[in-house]
Structure formats: C-alpha cells, structure tokens
C-alpha positions as CSV (number, residue, x, y, z in Angstrom):
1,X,45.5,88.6,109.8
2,X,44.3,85.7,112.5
3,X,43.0,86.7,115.2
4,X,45.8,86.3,118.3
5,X,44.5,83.1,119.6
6,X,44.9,81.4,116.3
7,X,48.4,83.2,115.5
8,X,49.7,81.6,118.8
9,X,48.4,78.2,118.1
10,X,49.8,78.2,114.6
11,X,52.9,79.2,116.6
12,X,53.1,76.6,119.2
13,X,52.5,74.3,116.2
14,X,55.8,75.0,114.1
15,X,58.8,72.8,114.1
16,X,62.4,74.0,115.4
17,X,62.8,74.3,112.0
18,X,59.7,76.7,111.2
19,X,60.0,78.6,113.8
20,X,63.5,79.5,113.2
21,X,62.9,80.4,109.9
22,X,60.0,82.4,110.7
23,X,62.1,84.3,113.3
24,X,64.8,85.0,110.6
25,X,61.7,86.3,108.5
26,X,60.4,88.8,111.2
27,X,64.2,89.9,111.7
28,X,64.8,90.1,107.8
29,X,61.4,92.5,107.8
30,X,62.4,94.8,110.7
31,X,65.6,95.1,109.5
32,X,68.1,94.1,111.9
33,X,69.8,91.1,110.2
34,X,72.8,93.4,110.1
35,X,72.8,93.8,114.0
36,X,72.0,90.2,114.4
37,X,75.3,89.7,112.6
38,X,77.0,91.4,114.2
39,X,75.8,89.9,117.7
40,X,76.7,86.4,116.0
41,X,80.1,87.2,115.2
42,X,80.7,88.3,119.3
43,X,79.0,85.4,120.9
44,X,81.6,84.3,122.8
45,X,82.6,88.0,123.9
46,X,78.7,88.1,125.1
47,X,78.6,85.2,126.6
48,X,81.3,86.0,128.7
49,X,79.4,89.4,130.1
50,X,76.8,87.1,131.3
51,X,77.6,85.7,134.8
52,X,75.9,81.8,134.7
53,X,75.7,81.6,138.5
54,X,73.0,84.6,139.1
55,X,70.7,83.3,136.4
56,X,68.7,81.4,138.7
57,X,67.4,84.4,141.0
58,X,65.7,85.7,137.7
59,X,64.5,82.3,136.4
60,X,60.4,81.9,137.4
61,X,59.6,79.3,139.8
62,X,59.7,76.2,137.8
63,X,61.5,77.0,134.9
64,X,64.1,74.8,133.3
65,X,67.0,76.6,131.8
66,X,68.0,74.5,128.5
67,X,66.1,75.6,125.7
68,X,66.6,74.7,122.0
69,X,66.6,77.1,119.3
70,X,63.3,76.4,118.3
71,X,61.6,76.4,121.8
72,X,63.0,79.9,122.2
73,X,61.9,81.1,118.5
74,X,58.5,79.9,119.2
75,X,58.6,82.1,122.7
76,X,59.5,85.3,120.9
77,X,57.0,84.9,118.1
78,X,54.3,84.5,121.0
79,X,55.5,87.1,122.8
80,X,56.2,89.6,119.4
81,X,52.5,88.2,118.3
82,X,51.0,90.7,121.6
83,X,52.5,93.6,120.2
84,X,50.0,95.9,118.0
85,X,52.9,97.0,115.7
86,X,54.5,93.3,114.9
87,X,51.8,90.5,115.4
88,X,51.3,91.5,111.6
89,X,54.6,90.5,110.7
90,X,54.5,87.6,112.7
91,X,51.0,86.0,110.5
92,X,53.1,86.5,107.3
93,X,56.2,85.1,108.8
94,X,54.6,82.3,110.5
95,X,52.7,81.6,107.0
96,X,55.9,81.7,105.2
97,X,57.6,79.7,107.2
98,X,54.7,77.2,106.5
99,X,55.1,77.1,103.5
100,X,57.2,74.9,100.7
101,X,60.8,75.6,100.9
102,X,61.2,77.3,97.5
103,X,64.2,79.3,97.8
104,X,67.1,79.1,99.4
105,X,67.5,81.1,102.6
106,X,71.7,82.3,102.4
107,X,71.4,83.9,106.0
108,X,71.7,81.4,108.8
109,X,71.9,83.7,112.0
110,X,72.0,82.1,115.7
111,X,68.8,82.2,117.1
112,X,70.1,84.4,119.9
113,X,71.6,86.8,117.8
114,X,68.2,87.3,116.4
115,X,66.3,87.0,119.5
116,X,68.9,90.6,121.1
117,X,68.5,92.3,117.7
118,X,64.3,91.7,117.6
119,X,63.9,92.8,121.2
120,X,66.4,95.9,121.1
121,X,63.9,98.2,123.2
122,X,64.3,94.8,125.9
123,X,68.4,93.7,125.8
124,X,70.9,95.9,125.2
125,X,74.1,94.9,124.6
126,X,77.1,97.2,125.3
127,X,80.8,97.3,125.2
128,X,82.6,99.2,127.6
129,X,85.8,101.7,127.3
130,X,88.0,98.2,128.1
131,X,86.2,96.0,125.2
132,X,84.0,94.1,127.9
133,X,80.6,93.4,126.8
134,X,77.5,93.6,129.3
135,X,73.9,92.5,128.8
136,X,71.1,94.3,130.3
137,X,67.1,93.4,130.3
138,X,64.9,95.3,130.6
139,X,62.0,93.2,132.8
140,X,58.5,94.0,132.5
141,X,56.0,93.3,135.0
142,X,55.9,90.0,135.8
143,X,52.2,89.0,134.8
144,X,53.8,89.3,131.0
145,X,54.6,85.4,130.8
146,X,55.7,85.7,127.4
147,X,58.7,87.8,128.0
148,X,59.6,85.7,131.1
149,X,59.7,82.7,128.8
150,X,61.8,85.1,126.1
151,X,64.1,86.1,128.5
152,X,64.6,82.6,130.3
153,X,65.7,81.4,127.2
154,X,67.7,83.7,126.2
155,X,70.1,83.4,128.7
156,X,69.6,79.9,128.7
157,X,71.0,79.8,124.7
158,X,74.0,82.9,125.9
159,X,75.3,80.7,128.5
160,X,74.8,77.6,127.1
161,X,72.9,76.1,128.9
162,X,71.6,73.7,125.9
C-alpha cells in the first residue's frame, strides 16, 4: 500500500473519469452498489428534502458550491484514503482505475448516489410516514477538511448546483 501522502497525490492526479471509476470500485468492494441504486433511482425525491437556500450557513468560508462529478469523487477518495479500515481499498481502486480499460464496467451509478451509500455512518437518508425524504449529516469537527470538502459537494451535486 502507498504510504498516505502518495495515495492522495495519485488521487488529486486522476481525471473525472478515473476518479469516478475508482469511486464505483471502492462502492462495488464495500458492497453498497445495491443502496447506491437505489438512491439513484430517488434523486429527484432527495433532492427535494434538501432545502437549496440554507446551504450556504454550512458551506466553509470560501467555498464554491458547483462541483463536477469528478471533483467530488476525488474529495471522497481523499477523505476515505484517512480512514484505517478503507485507505486500502482506495490504493487498489485508485490503481485500477489507472489502469487500461479492459472490461466493460455495466454499472454507471451517479456519483452522489455513491458518495450517500460510501459514507452511510455520515448521511442518512430517510423517508418519513408521508413518503418525504430527509437528509441528515453527520459533521465532524471542523479541522477534518476532507469531509468539509465531501460534504460541500455533495450537496452541491443534490441540489444541482453544477
């Protein structure tokens, strides 16, 4: 395994494209591609459960709120790289993801729908007795800028703000 430093480098180095597919590969090992899908096929129901207009009180000082898909894969593969239990799974899917395209990949997920299903123990999406959806984030402390850069995203890509 590389040491951190080196994981996050090779990170910040990907393309939209590599990094999405190394996200899908990190989702495919922990095996939540069946959640993810399931998130994918409610977008617009979760999007509605997030209220736009009160993003910007949680947004860091600075911070712009359109993300691609890529910028926001590469922040959750830096921020699952600092975890003990997946910065493992992250080398091999960052090195895969490097590597030539020699199979097919059949699932194309939303990036968001990946992002939710990664980070369960972070956003939890829930559906209430009247088949509204909520969102709620669990927020670390602050001096985690990785998450902050997750989670900036993430509603950035749920609201649309592309």
């Amino acid at each position: 395994m590389a040491r951190r430093g080196e994981l996050e480098q090779g990170i910040r180095g990907l393309s939209d494209e590599a990094a999405v597919r190394a996200l899908m590969a990190v989702a495919e090992e922990r095996g939540v591609l069946t959640e993810a899908s399931e998130l994918a096929s409610r977008a617009a129901e979760l999007a509605a459960g997030v209220d736009a207009a009160d993003l910007e009180a949680y947004l860091p000082e600075g911070a712009q709120l359109a993300v691609s898909e890529g910028e926001l894969a590469r922040a959750v593969l830096e921020y699952a790289a600092r975890s003990d239990d997946l910065a493992g799974t992250v080398g091999e899917a960052v090195a895969y993801a490097r590597s030539p395209m020699d199979r097919f990949d059949p699932v194309g997920l939303p990036v968001t729908a990946l992002v939710i299903a990664i980070l369960q123990t972070e956003v939890i999406v829930k559906r209430d007795r009247h088949g509204k959806w909520s969102l709620t984030i669990h927020k670390r402390a602050l001096r985690d800028s990785a998450l902050g850069k997750v989670l900036t995203g993430l509603l950035s890509r749920i609201t649309g703000g592309e």
